[in-house]
C-alpha positions as a printed NumPy array, in Angstrom:
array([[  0.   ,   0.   ,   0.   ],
       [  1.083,   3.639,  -1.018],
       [  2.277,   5.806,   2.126],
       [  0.027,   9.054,   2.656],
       [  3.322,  10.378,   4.087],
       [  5.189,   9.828,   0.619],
       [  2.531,  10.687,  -1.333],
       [  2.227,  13.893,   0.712],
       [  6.088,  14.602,   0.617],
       [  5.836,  14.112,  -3.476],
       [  3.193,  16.694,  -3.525],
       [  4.823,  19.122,  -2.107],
       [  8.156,  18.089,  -4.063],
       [  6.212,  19.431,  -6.599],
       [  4.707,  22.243,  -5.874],
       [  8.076,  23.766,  -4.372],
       [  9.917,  22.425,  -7.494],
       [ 12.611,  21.121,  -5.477],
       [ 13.709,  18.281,  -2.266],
       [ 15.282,  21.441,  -0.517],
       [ 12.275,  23.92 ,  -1.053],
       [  9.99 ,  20.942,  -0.168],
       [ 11.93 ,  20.704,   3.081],
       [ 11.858,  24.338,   4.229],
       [  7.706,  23.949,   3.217],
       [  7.297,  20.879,   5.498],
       [ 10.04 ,  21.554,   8.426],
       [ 11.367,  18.443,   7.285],
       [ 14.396,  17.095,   6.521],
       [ 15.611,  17.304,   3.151],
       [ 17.385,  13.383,   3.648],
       [ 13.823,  11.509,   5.019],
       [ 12.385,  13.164,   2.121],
       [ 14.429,  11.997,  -0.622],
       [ 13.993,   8.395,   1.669],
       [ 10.089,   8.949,   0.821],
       [ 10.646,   9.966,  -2.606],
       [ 12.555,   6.236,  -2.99 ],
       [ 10.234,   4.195,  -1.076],
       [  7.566,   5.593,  -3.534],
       [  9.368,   5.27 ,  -6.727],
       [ 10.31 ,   1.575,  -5.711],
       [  6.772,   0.324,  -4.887],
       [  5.516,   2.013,  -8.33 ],
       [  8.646,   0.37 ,  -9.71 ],
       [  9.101,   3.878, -12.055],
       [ 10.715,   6.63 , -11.586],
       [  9.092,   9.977, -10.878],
       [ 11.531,  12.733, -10.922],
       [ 14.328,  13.058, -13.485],
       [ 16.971,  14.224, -11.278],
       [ 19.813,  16.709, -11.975],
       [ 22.304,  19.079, -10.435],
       [ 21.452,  22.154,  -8.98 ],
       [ 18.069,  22.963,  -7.178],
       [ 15.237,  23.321,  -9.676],
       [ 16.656,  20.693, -11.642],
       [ 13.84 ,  18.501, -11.234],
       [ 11.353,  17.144, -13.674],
       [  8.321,  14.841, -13.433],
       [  8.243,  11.763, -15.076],
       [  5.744,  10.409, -17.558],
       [  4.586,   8.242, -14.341],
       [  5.186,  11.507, -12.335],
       [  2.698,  13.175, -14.292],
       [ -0.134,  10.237, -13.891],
       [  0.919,  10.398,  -9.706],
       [  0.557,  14.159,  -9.751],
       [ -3.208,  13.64 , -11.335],
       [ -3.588,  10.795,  -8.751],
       [ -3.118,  13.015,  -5.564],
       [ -4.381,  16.335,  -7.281],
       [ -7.867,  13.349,  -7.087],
       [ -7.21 ,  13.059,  -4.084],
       [ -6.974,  15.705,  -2.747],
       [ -9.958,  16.868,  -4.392],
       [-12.226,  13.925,  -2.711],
       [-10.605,  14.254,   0.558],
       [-12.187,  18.196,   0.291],
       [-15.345,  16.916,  -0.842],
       [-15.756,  14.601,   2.245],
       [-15.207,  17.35 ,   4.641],
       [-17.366,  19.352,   3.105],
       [-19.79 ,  17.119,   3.671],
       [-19.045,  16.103,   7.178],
       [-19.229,  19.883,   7.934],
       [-22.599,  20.072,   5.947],
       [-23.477,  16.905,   8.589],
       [-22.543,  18.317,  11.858],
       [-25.393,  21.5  ,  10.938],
       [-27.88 ,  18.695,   9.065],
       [-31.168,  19.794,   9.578],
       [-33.214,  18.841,   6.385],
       [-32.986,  15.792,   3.913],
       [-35.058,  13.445,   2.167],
       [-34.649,   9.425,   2.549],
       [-35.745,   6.937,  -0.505],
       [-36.002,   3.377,   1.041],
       [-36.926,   0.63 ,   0.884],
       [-38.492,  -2.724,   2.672],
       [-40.218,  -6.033,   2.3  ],
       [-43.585,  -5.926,   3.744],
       [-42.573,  -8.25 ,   6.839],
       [-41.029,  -5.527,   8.317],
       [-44.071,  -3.219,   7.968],
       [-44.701,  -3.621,  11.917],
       [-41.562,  -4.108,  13.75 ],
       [-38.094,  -3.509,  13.406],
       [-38.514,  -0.733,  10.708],
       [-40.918,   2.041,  12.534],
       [-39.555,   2.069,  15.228],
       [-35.953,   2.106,  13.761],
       [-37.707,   5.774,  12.171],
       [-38.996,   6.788,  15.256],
       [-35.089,   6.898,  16.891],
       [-33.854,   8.649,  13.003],
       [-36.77 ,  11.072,  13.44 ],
       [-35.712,  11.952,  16.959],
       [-32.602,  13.145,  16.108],
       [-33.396,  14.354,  12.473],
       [-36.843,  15.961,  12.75 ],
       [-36.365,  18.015,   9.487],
       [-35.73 ,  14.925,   7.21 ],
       [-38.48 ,  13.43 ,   5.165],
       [-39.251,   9.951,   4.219],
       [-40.509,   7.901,   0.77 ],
       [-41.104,   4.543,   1.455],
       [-41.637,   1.482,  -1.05 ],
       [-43.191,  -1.6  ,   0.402],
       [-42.218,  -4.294,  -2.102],
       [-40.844,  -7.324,  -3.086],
       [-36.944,  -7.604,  -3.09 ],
       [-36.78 ,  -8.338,  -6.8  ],
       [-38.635,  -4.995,  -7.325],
       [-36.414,  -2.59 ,  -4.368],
       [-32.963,  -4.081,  -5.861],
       [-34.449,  -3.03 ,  -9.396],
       [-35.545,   0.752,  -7.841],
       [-32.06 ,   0.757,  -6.406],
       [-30.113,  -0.318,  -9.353],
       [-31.768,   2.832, -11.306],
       [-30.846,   4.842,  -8.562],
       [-35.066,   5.329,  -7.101],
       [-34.25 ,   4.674,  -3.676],
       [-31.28 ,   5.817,  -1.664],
       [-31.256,   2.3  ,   0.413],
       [-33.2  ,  -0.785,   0.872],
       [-33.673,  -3.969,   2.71 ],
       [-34.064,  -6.926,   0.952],
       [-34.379, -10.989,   1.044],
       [-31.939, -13.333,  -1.565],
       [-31.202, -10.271,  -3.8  ],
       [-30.078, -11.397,  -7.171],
       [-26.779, -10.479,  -8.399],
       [-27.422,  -6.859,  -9.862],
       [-25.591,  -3.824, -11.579],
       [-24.928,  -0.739,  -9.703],
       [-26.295,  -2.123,  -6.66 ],
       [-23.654,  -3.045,  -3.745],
       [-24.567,  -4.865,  -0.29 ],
       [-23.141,  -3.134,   2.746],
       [-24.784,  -5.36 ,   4.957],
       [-25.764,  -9.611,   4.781],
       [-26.95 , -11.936,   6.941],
       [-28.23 , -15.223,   7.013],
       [-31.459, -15.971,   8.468],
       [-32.418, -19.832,   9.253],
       [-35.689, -21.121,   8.413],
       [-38.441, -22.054,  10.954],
       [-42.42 , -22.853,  11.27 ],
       [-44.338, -20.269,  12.602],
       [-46.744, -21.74 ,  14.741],
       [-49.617, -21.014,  17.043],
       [-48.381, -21.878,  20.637],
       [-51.536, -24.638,  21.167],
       [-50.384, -26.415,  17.698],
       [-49.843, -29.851,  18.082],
       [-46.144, -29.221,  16.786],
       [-45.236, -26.116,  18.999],
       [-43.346, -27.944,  21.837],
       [-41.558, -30.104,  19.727],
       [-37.601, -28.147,  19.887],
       [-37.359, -28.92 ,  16.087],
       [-38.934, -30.062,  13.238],
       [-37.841, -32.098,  10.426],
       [-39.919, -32.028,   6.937],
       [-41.446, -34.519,   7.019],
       [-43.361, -33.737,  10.003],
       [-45.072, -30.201,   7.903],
       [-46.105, -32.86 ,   5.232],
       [-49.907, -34.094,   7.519],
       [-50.729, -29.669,   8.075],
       [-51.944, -27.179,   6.117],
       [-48.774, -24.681,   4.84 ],
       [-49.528, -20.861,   4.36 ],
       [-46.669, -20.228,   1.637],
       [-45.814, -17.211,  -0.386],
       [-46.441, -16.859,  -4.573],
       [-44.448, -16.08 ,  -7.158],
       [-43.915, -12.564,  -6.425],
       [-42.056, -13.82 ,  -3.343],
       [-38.403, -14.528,  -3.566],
       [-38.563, -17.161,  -1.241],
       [-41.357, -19.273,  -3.394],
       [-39.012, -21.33 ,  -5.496],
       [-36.407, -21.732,  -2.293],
       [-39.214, -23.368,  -0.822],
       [-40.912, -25.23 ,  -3.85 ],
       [-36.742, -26.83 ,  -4.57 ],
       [-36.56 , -27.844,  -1.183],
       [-39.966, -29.881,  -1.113],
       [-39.065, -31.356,  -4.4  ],
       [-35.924, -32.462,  -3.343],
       [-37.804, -34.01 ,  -0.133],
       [-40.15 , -35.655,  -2.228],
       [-43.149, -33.618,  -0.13 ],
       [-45.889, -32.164,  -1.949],
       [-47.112, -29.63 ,   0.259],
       [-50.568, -28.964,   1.423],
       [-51.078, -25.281,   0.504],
       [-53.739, -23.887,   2.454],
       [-53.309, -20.599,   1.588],
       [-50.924, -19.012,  -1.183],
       [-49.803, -15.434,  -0.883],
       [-47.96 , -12.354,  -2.117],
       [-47.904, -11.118,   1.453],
       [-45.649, -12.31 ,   4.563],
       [-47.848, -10.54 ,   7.22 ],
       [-50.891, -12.668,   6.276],
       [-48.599, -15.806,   6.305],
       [-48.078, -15.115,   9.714],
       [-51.284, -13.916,  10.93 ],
       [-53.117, -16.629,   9.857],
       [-50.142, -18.907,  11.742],
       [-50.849, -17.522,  14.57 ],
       [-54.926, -18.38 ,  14.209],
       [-53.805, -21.574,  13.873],
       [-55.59 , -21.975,  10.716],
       [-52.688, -23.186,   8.722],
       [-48.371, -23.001,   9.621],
       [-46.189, -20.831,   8.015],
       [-42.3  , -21.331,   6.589],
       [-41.147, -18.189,   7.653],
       [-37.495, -16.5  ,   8.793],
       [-36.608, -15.317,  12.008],
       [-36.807, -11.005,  11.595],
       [-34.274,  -9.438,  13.708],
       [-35.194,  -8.914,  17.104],
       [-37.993, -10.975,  17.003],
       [-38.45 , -13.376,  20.167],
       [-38.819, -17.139,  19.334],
       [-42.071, -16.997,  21.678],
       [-44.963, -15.241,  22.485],
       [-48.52 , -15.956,  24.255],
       [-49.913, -16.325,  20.521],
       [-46.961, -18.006,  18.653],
       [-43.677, -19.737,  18.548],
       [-40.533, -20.304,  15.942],
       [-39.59 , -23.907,  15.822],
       [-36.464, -24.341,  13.727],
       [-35.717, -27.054,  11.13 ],
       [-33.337, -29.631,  11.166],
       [-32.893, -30.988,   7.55 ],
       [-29.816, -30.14 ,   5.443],
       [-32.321, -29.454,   2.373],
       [-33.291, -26.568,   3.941],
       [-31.102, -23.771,   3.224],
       [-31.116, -20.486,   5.16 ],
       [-32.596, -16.937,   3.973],
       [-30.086, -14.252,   2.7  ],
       [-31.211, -10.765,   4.498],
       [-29.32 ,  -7.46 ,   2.867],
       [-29.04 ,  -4.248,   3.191],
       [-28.612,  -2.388,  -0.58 ],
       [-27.569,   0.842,  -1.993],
       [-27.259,   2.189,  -5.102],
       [-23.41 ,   1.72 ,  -6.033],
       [-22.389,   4.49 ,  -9.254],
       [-21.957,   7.386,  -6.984],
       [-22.221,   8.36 ,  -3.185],
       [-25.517,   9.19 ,  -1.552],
       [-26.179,  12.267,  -0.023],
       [-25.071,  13.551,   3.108],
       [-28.183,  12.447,   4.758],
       [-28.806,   9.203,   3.333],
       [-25.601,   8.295,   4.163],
       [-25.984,   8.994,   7.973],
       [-29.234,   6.798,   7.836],
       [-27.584,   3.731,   6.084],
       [-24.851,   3.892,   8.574],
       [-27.402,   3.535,  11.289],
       [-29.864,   1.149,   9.744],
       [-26.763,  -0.948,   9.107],
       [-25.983,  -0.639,  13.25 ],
       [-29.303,  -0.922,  13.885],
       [-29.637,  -4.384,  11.878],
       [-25.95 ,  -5.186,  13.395],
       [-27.26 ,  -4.956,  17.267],
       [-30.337,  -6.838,  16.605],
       [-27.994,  -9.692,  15.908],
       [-27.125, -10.313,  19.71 ],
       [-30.811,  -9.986,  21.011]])
């Protein structure tokens, strides 16, 4: 890795046109200079400087010329960013694109804006409630700032800053005959009604491979684009639902429980947090994915 101290000292070689005037710039030593210079020329294995006698004798390179645009880039981006994190300390307005899948519509999310809000009462919000094969599209043509998605296929322009994997369980209601069992295998799902998601749903052909390749044919009860109903109608006890642990969601309540599976066909859910990846985003919306992506980080160890 390139030294900011040598590419510093080779700046200001420049600009002063000499080792000597660089030295009386920088109150430093015209010899650990010249060291810098070396160390620099030997890890770019090119010479920058043509050297000659006499103080202004020195010339840049064909390669110095490319390492002169190099830090003059620099330089320039290292401005930009404090710009910005001066324009952040006095951040008072904004506007946040994002979005989420409609399982976190209740938890996790609003309250997550409730805490943002708190401390950035100017910003507004847009939010898209979607399917993940729809927000990594909205992200990829730069629509939304950020968004939280489930087994996100590979896409352009859009970059994950945050991934983890969520295991699959059956969402039950706590008086089902399965709910005190400690874990399930699937078989046992093949004698109940299944609520399972549709085709909008990016977990609907995880779930159909994995039956096939049990040789189950699942009872669908119900068939739906939306997660929330899944659940709700698990917790009636109408029908059981395959379902991911959300963040920060307890494995039991008075009305439900998560019972995990034990069967190496079942694979486990791929939770992300995208963001559009061609350019920056703004001052704001950079403050809020940084603490989303805490956020999601510290639900991990509840």
């Amino acid at each position: 890795m390139i030294s900011a101290v040598s590419l510093r000292y080779f700046a200001e070689v420049v600009r002063a046109g000499s080792i000597r005037g660089a030295s009386e710039r920088l109150h430093v030593a015209a010899s650990a200079i010249s060291r810098q210079m070396a160390m620099l020329e030997e890890q770019l294995g090119a010479p920058l400087l043509e050297r000659g006698r006499g103080r202004t004798a020195l010339r840049l390179t064909a390669a110095g010329e490319l390492m002169v645009r190099h830090v003059n880039h620099l330089e320039r981006e290292s401005d930009r960013v404090r710009s910005e994190i001066e324009a952040l300390k006095g951040l008072r307005k904004g506007h946040i694109r994002f979005g989420i899948p409609e399982t976190f519509v209740r938890e996790v999310i609003p309250q997550f804006l409730q805490r943002f809000n708190a401390r950035y009462p100017g910003v507004t919000y847009q939010v898209e409630v979607a399917a993940s094969t729809r927000l990594v599209k909205l992200v990829g043509r730069d629509e939304l700032d950020v968004a939280v998605t489930f087994n996100p296929l590979p896409s352009l322009r859009v970059k994950h800053v945050y991934e983890r994997l969520l295991k699959t369980c059956v969402l039950l209601s706590t008086d089902h005959p399965l709910a005190q069992r400690p874990w399930l295998k699937l078989s046992d799902l093949a004698a109940y009604g299944l609520a399972m998601p549709d085709h909008t749903m990016s977990a609907m052909q995880v779930y159909d491979d994995m039956f096939a390749s049990a040789r189950i044919q699942p009872r669908k009860v119900l068939v739906t684009n939306s997660y929330e109903l899944m659940r709700s109608v698990a917790e009636t006890g109408m029908a059981i639902a395959l379902v991911n642990t959300r963040p920060g969601d307890s494995a039991t309540t008075k009305d439900y429980r998560y019972v995990p599976i034990k069967d190496a066909r079942v694979k486990p859910q791929r939770l992300t947090i995208c963001t559009f990846e061609a350019h920056n985003p703004s001052p704001i919306a950079a403050v809020f994915i940084e603490a989303l992506t805490k956020d999601f980080e510290l639900l991990e160890h509840t």
